[in-house]
C-alpha positions as CSV (number, residue, x, y, z in Angstrom):
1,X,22.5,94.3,-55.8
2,X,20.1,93.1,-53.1
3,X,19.6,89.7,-55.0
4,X,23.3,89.1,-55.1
5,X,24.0,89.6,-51.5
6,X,20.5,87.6,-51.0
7,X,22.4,84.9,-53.1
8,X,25.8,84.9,-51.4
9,X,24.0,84.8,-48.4
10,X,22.2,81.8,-49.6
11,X,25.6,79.8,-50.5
12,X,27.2,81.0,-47.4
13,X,24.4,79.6,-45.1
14,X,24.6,76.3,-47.8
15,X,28.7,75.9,-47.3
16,X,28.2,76.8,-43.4
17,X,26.0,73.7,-43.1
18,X,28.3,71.6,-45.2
19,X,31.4,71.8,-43.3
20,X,29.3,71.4,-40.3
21,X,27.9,68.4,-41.9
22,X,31.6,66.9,-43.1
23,X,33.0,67.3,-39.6
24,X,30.9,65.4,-37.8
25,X,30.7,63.0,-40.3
26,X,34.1,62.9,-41.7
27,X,35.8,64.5,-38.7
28,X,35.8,61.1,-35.9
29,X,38.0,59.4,-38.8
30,X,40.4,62.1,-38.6
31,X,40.9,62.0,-35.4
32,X,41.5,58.3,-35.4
33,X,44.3,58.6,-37.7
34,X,45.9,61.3,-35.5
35,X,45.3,58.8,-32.4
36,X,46.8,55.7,-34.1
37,X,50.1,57.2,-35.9
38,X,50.7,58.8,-32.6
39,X,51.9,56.4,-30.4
40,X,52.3,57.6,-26.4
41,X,55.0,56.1,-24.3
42,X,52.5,54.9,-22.3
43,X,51.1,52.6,-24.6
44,X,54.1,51.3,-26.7
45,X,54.1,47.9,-24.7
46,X,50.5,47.4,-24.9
47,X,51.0,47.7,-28.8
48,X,54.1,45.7,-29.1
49,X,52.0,43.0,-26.9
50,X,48.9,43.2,-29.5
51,X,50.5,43.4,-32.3
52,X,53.4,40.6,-32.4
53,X,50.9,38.2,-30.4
54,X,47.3,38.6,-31.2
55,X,47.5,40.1,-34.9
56,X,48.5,37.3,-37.0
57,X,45.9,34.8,-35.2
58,X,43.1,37.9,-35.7
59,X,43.9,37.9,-39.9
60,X,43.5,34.4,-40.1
61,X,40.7,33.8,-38.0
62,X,39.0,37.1,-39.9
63,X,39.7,35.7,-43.1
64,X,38.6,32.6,-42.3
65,X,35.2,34.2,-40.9
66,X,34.7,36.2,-43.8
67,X,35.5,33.3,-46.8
68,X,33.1,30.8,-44.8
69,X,30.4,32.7,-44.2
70,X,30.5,34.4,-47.9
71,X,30.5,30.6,-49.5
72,X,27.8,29.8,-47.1
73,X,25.6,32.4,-47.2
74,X,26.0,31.9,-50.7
75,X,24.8,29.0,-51.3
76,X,21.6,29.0,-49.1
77,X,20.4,32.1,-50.9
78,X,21.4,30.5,-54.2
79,X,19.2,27.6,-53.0
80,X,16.4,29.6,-51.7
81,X,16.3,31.9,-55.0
82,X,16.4,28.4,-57.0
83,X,13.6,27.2,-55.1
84,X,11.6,30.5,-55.1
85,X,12.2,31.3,-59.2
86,X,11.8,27.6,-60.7
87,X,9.6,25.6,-59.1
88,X,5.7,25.1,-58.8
89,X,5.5,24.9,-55.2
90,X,2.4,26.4,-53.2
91,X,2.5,29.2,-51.0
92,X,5.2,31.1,-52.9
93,X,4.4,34.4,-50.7
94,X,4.5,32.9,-47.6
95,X,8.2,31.4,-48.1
96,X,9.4,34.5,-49.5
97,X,8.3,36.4,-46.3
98,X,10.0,33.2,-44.2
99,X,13.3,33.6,-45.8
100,X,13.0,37.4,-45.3
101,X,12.3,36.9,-42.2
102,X,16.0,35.7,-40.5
103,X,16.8,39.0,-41.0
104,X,15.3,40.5,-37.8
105,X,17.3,38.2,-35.9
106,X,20.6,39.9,-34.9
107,X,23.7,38.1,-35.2
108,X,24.5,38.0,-31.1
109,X,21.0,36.8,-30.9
110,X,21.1,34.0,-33.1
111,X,24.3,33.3,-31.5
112,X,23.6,33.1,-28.4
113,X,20.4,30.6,-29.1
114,X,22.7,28.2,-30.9
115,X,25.5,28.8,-28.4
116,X,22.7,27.8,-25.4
117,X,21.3,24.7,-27.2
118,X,24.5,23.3,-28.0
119,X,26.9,24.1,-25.6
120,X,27.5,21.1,-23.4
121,X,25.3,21.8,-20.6
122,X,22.9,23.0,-23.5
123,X,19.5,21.5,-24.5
124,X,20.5,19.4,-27.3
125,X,23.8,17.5,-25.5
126,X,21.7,17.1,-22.5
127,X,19.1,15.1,-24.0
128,X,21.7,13.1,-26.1
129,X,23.3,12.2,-23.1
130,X,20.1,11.5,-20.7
131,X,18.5,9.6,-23.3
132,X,20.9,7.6,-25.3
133,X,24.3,8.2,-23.6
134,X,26.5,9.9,-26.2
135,X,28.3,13.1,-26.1
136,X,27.6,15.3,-28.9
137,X,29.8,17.6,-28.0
138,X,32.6,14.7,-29.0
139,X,31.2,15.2,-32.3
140,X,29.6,18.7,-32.9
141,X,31.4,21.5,-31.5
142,X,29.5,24.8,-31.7
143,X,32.1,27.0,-30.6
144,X,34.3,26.7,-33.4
145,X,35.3,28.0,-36.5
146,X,32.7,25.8,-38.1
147,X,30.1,26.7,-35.8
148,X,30.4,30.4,-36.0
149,X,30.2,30.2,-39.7
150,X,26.8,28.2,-39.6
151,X,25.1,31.0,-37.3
152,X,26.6,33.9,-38.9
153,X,25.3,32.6,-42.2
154,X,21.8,31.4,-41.2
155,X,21.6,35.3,-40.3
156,X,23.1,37.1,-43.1
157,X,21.9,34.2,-46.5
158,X,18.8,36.7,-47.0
159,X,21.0,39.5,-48.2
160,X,22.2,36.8,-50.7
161,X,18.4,35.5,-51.6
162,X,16.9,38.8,-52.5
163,X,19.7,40.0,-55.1
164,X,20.0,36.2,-56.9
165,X,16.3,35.6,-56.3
166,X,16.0,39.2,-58.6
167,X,18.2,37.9,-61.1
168,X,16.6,34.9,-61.8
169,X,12.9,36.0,-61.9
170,X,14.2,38.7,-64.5
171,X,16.7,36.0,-66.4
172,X,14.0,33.2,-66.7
173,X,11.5,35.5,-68.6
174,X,14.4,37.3,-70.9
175,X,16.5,34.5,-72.4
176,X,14.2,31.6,-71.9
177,X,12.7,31.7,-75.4
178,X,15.9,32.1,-77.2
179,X,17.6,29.5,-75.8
180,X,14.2,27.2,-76.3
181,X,14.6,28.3,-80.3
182,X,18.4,26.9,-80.0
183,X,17.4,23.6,-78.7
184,X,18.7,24.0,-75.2
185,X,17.4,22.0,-72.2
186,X,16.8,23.7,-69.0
187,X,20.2,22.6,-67.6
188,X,21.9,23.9,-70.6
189,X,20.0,27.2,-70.1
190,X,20.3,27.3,-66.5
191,X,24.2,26.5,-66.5
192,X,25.5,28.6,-69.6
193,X,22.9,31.6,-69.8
194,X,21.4,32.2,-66.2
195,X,24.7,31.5,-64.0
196,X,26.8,33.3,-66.2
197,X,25.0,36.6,-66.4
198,X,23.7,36.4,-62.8
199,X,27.0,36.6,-61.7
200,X,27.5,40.0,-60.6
201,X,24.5,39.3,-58.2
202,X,25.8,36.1,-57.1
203,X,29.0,37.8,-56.3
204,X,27.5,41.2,-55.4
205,X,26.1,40.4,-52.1
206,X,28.9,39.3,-50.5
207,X,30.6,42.4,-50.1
208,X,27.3,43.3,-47.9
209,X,27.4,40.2,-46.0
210,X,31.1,40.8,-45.3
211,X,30.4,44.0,-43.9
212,X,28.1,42.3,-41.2
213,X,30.5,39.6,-40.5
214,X,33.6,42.6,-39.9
215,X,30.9,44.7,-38.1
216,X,29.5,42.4,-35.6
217,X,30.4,42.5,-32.2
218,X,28.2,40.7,-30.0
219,X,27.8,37.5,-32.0
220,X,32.0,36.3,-31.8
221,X,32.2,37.8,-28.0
222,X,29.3,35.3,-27.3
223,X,31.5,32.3,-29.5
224,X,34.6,33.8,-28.0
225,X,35.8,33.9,-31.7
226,X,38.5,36.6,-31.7
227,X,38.7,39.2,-34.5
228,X,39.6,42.6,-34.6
229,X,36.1,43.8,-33.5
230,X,36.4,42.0,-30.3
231,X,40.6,43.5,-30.2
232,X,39.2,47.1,-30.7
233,X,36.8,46.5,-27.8
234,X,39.1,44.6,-25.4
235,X,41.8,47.5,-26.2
236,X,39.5,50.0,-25.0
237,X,37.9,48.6,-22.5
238,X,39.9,46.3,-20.7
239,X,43.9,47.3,-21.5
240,X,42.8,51.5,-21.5
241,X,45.1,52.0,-24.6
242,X,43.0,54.3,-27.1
243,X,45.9,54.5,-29.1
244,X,46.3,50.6,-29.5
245,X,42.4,50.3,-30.3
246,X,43.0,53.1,-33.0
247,X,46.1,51.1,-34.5
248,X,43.8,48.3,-34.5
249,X,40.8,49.8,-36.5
250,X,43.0,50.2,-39.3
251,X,43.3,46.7,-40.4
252,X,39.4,46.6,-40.4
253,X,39.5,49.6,-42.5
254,X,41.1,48.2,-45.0
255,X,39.4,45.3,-44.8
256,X,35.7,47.2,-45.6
257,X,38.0,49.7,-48.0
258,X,39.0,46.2,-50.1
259,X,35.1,44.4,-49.9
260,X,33.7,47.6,-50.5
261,X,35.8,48.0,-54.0
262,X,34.8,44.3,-54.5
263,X,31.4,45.6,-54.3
264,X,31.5,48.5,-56.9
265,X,33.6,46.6,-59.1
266,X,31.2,43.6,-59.0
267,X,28.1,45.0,-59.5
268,X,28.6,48.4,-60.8
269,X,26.0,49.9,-62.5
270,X,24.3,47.1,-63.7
271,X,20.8,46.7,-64.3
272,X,18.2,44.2,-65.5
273,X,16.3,45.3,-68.2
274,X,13.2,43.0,-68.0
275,X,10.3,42.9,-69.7
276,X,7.1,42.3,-68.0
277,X,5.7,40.6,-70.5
278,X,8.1,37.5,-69.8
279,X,8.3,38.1,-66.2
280,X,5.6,36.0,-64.9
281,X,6.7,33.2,-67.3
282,X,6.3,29.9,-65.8
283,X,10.1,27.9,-65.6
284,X,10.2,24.4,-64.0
285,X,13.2,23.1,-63.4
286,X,11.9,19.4,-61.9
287,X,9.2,17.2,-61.9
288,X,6.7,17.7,-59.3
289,X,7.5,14.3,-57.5
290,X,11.5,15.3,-57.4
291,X,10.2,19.0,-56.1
292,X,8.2,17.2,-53.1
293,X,11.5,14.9,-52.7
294,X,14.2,17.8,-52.9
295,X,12.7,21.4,-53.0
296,X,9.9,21.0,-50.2
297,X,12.9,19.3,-47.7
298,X,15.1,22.0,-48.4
299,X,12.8,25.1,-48.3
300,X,12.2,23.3,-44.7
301,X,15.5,22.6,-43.5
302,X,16.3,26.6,-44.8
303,X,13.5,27.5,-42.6
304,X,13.6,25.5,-39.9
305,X,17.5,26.6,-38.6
306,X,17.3,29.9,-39.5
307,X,14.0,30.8,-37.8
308,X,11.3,28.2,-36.3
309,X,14.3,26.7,-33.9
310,X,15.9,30.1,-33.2
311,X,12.4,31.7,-32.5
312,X,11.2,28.6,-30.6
313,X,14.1,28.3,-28.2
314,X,14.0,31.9,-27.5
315,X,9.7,32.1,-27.1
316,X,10.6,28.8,-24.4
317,X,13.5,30.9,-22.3
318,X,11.4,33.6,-22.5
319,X,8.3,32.0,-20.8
320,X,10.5,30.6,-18.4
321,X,12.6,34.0,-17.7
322,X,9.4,35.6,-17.3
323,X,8.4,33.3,-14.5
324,X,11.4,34.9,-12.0
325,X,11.5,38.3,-13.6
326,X,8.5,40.4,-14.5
327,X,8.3,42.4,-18.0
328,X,8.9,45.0,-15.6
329,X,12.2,44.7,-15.7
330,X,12.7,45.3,-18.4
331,X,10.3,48.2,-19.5
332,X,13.4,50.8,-19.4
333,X,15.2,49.1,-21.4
334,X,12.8,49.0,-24.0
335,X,12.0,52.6,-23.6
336,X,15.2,53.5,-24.2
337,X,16.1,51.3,-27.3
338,X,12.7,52.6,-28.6
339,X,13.5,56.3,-28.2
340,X,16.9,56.0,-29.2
341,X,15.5,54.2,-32.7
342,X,13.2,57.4,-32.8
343,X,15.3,60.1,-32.2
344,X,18.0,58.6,-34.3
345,X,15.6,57.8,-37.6
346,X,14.3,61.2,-37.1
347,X,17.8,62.7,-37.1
348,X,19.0,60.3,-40.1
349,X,16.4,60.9,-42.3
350,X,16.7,65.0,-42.1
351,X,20.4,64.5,-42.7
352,X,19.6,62.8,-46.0
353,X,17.6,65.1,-47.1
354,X,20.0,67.5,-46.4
355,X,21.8,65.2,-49.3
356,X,18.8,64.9,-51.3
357,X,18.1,68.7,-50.8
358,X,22.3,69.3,-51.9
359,X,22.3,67.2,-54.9
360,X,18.6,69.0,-56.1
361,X,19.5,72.7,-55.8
362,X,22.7,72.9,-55.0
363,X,24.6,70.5,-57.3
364,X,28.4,71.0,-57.5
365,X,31.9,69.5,-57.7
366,X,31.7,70.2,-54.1
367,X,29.0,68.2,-52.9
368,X,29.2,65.9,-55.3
369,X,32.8,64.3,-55.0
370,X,32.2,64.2,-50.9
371,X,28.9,62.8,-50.9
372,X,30.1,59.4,-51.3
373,X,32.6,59.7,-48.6
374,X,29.7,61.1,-46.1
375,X,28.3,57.7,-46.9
376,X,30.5,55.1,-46.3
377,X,30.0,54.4,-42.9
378,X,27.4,51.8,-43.5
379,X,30.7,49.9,-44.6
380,X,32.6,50.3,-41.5
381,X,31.9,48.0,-38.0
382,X,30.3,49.6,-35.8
383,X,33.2,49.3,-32.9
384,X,35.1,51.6,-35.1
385,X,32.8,54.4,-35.5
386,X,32.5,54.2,-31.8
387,X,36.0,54.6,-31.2
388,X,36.6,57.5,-34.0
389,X,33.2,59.3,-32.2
390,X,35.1,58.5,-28.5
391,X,38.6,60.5,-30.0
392,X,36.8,63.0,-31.4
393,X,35.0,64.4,-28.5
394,X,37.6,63.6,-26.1
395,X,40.3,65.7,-28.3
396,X,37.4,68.8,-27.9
397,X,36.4,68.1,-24.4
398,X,39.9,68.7,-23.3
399,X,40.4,71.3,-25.7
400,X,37.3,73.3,-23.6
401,X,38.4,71.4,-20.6
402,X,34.5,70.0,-20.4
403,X,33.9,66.5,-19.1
404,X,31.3,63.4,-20.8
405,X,28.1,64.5,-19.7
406,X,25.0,62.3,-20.2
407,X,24.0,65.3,-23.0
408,X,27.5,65.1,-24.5
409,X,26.8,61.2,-24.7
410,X,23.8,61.3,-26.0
411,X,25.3,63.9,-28.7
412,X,28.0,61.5,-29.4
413,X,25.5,58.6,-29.5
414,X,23.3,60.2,-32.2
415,X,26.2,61.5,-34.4
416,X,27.9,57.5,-34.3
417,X,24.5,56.3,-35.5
418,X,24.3,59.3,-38.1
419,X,27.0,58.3,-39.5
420,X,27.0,54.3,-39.2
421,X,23.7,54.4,-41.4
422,X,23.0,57.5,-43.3
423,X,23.8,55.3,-46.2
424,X,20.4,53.3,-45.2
425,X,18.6,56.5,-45.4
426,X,20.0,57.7,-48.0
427,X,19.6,54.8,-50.5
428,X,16.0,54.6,-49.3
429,X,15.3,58.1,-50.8
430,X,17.7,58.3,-53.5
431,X,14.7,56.9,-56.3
432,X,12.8,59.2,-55.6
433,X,15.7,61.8,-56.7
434,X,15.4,60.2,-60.1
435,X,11.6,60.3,-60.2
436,X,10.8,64.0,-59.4
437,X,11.0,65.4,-62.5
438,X,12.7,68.9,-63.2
439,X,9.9,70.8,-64.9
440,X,8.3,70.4,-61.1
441,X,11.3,72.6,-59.5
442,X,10.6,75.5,-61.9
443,X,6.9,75.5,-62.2
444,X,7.5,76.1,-58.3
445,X,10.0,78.7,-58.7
446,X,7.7,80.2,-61.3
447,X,5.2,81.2,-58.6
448,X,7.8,82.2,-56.2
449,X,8.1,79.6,-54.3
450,X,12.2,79.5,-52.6
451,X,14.0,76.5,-52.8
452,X,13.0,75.1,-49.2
453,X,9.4,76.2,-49.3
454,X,9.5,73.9,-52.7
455,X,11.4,71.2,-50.9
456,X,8.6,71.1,-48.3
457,X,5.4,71.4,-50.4
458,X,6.4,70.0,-53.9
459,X,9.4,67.4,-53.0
460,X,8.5,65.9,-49.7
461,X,4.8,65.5,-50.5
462,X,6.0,63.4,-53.7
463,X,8.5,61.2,-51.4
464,X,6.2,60.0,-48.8
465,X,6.3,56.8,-49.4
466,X,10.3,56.4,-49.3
467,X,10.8,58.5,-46.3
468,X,8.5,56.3,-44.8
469,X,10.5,53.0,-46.2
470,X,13.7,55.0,-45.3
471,X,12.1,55.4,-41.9
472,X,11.7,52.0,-40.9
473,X,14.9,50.9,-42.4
474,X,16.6,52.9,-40.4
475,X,14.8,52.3,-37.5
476,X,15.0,48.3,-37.5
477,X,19.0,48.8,-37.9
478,X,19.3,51.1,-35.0
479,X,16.9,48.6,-32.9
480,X,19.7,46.1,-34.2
481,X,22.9,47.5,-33.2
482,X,24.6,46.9,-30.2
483,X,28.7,48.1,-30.1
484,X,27.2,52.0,-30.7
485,X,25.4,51.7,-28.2
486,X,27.3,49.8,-25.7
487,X,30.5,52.1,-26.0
488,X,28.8,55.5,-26.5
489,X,25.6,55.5,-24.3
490,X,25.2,57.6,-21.2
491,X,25.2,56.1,-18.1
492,X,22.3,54.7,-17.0
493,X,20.8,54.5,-20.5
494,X,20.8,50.9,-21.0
495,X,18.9,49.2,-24.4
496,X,17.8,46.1,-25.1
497,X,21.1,45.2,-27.1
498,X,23.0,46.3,-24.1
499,X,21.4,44.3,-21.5
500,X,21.4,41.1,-23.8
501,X,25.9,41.6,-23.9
502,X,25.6,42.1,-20.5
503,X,23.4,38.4,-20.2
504,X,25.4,36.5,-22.6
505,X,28.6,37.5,-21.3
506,X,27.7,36.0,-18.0
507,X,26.2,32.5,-19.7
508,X,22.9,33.8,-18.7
509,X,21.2,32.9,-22.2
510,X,17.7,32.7,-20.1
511,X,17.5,36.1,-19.3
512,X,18.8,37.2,-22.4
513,X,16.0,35.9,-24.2
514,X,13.6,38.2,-22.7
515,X,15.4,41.9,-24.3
516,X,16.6,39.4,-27.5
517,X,12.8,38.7,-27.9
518,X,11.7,42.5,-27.9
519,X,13.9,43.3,-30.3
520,X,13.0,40.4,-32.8
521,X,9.5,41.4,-32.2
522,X,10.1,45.0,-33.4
523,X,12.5,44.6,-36.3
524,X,10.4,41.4,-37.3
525,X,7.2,44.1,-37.3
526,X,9.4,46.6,-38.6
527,X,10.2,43.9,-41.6
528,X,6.7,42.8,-42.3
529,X,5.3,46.8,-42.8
530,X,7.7,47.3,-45.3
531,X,7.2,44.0,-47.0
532,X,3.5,44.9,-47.3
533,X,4.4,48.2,-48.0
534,X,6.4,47.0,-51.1
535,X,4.0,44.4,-51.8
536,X,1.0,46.8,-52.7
537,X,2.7,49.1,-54.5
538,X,4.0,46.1,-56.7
C-alpha cells in the first residue's frame, strides 16, 4: 500500500511539473491567439491601416528575402564544402575553422559594418569619390534588396557548409570505387552520384537558414528592409496596438510552420552510413595549377567578405570609439549580457534535462506527443516569442492586478529565452540519450538507487561532455540575440545587443562597434572551445 501511494505520489509530483512546464512553454502562444482573433474597437483602424497597406509589400519583400538568401547561402557553402572535400590545398583545419568562424557575427552586426562602409558617406564611396571621382553609390547600392541578401548570406552560408561539407567527405569515400569500376570520370561521379544523393543536405539547411532570415530583427531595421519582424516591432512599439502586432505574428507563423515541414520532409531521418575505412580517401577534383587559379581565389574571396573585412572595419571603429569613450562605458552592459547568458544557459539546460530525465523514466504518450511541440521555438523569430511572453503576463498581471516589476521582467525575460532555444539544448543532449545504455538504469535501481539519485550519479556523470557543448551553445545564442532582449528586459538592464539597436538606429556605426565587438569576441571564443572540444574527441 505504502509503495503505491509512494508511486502515485511520484506521477503526481511528475504531471505537476509537466503542466507547469507546457504552460510556460506552450501557454504565451495561447494567449497570442486569443489577442489576435480578438480584435478591440480601439485597434480596428490601426489593423485595417496595416493590413490593406503594408501586408502585400511585407510578403513580397519576405519572400524575396528568404528565396535570395537560401540560393545564396547555398551556393557559398556548396563552394566552400567543394573546396574543403576535393581539393589538396594546405591548411585544411585552418579554413575549416575560418568558414566556421562567420558564425559569431550576428546578422545586425554584419549589417551594420556593410551598411557603414558602403553607405554614401561610408568608407568605400568616400574614397571612390576623393580619389578618382565616381560615385559608387550610382552603381552599388547597399541598401537594397540585393544588398541585404549579400550580408544576410555571408552570415548564415556556414549553416549550409557544415551539412554539404558532411555529405561529401562521407560520399567521396563510399561510392568512389564503384563508380571508378564503371568507368566514370570525376565529373560523371560528382554530377550523377554525389549531387543526387547529397540532396537532402543541400536542401536541408535551408529551412535553418530561413529561420534566421524570419527571425532577425536588428539586421533589416539597420537596411530599413521591411518585413513582418520589423511590422510586429513597429505595432508594438510605435502604433500601441498589441492586437495588430498579434495579427501580424501569424503570417510569420506560418511562414516557420511551412520551412519547418520543408525541413522534416527534406531531411528526415536520413543518415550517412560511412565507412571509415574510405573516409580519409583522397578525391581531387583539379589539377593543382587550376586549384591555385580557382580554389585558393575563392577560399579567399569566401573569407575575406564574410570575416577579415567585417572584423577589420569593426577592430578600426573600435580603436577609434575607444579614443572618446572609455571601456567603461560600457562595462554594464557587458555585465549584463554576460549574466543574462549565464542565468539563462543554466536555466535551459535543467529544463532539458527535465526532457531528457521525462523521456528516460517517465516515457509515455503524454510526454512523448508534446515534446516536440515544447521545442519548436527555435523555429519561431524571436519578436514573436517576445510578444506571446508580453500577452501572457499582461493577461495575469491584470488578472492579480500586479504591475511589470523589474523581477516580473526578468521572469518573463528568462522564460522567452527558455523557450526561443530549448531546442539548442536539447539537441545538444539528446546523443547522449541514445548512448546511455539501459542495463545502466537497473543495475542502479538494483542497489536502490531512486530515479533522480540515478539521474545525478549515473546519467549526468556519463553526459558531461554534452551538457558542456549544450552549454556553450546555448550560451553563444543568448549572447547573440537581440529582439528578446530588447522587448522584454527590465528597465535599466541594458546588453550589449541592446545598446548596439540603440547605436545603429541613430547612424552611429562608430559606437556600435565597441558592444558589436564584445559580443563577437565571446561567441567567436565560445565557437572556438567547442570546435576544439569536437576536434579531440574526433
Amino acid at each position: 500500500m505504502k509503495l503505491i501511494i509512494n508511486k502515485s505520489i511520484k506521477n503526481f509530483s511528475f504531471y505537476a511539473l509537466w503542466s507547469i512546464f507546457l504552460i510556460l512553454t506552450l501557454g504565451p502562444f495561447f494567449s497570442l491567439g486569443l489577442k489576435g482573433i480578438h480584435l478591440p474597437l480601439a485597434d480596428r483602424d490601426t489593423w485595417n491601416f496595416t493590413h490593406n497597406t503594408l501586408v502585400p509589400g511585407l510578403l513580397s519583400q519576405t519572400f524575396l528575402l528568404l528565396i535570395g538568401t537560401c540560393f545564396l547561402s547555398t551556393l557559398l557553402g556548396f563552394t566552400s564544402a567543394f573546396i574543403m572535400s576535393f581539393s589538396r590545398l594546405s591548411s585544411k583545419k585552418l579554413l575549416h575553422l575560418l568558414f566556421l568562424l562567420p558564425l559569431a557575427f550576428p546578422i545586425y552586426v554584419q549589417s551594420f559594418i556593410y551598411v557603414g562602409l558602403f553607405e554614401y558617406a561610408g568608407t568605400v564611396p568616400s574614397f571612390f569619390r576623393e580619389q578618382f571621382s565616381i560615385n559608387l553609390n550610382e552603381f552599388i547600392s547597399i541598401k537594397s534588396t540585393l544588398g541585404v541578401i549579400f550580408v544576410f548570406s555571408l552570415t548564415l552560408f556556414p549553416y549550409s557548409y557544415l551539412f554539404i561539407k558532411r555529405s561529401f567527405d562521407n560520399m567521396k569515400g563510399q561510392f568512389l570505387r564503384t563508380s571508378q569500376s564503371l568507368g566514370l570520370n570525376f565529373t560523371q561521379y560528382f554530377l550523377k552520384i554525389v549531387i543526387p544523393y547529397s540532396m537532402p543536405w543541400i536542401l536541408g539547411p535551408m529551412a535553418i537558414i530561413s529561420m534566421e532570415t524570419l527571425s532577425d530583427f536588428g539586421g533589416v531595421s539597420v537596411f530599413n528592409y521591411n518585413t513582418f519582424t520589423l511590422a510586429i516591432y513597429t505595432a508594438f512599439t510605435d502604433l500601441f496596438s498589441l492586437a495588430s502586432a498579434a495579427r501580424l505574428s501569424f503570417y510569420l507563423l506560418i511562414f516557420s510552420l511551412l520551412f519547418l515541414t520543408f525541413e522534416k520532409k527534406v531531411l528526415g531521418n536520413k543518415k550517412f552510413n560511412h565507412s571509415r575505412k574510405f573516409h580519409n580517401q583522397k578525391v581531387y577534383a583539379l589539377s593543382a595549377k587550376w586549384e591555385r587559379i580557382i580554389l585558393w581565389p575563392l577560399s579567399f574571396m569566401i573569407i575575406l567578405f564574410s570575416l577579415i573585412i567585417p572584423f577589420g572595419q569593426l577592430s578600426y571603429w573600435a580603436f577609434y570609439a575607444l579614443q572618446t569613450a572609455g571601456l567603461g562605458l560600457f562595462t554594464p552592459y557587458l555585465w549584463n549580457s554576460f549574466l543574462f547568458a549565464i542565468v539563462g544557459s543554466f536555466f535551459i539546460l535543467c529544463a532539458s534535462i527535465f526532457i531528457f530525465y521525462s523521456k528516460r523514466f517517465m516515457p509515455n504518450k503524454f510526454s512523448t506527443h508534446l515534446i516536440p511541440f515544447t521545442l519548436m521555438g527555435y523555429a519561431l523569430p524571436g519578436t514573436l516569442i517576445a510578444l506571446a511572453i508580453y500577452i501572457l503576463f499582461a493577461y495575469l498581471l491584470h488578472a492579480f492586478d500586479l504591475s511589470f516589476a523589474p523581477g516580473v521582467s526578468l521572469l518573463a525575460l528568462f522564460i522567452g529565452l527558455m523557450i526561443r532555444f530549448l531546442a539548442v539544448g536539447h539537441r545538444g543532449l539528446a546523443p547522449a540519450l541514445k548512448m546511455i545504455p539501459e542495463n545502466h538504469d537497473h543495475a542502479a535501481f538494483s542497489f536502490g538507487l531512486s530515479r533522480l539519485n540515478t539521474l545525478f550519479k549515473i546519467h549526468l556523470p556519463q553526459m558531461k561532455k554534452e551538457i558542456y557543448l549544450s552549454f556553450g551553445l546555448v550560451f553563444i545564442e543568448i549572447i547573440k540575440e537581440m529582439p528578446l532582449t530588447l522587448m522584454l528586459r527590465p528597465v535599466g538592464k541594458d546588453t550589449l545587443a541592446v545598446k548596439i539597436f540603440e547605436y545603429t538606429s541613430e547612424g552611429e556605426w562608430i559606437m556600435a562597434s565597441i558592444p558589436a565587438l564584445f559580443i563577437i569576441l565571446l561567441a567567436g571564443l565560445g565557437s572556438f572551445c567547442i570546435f576544439k572540444m569536437e576536434d579531440k574527441s574526433a
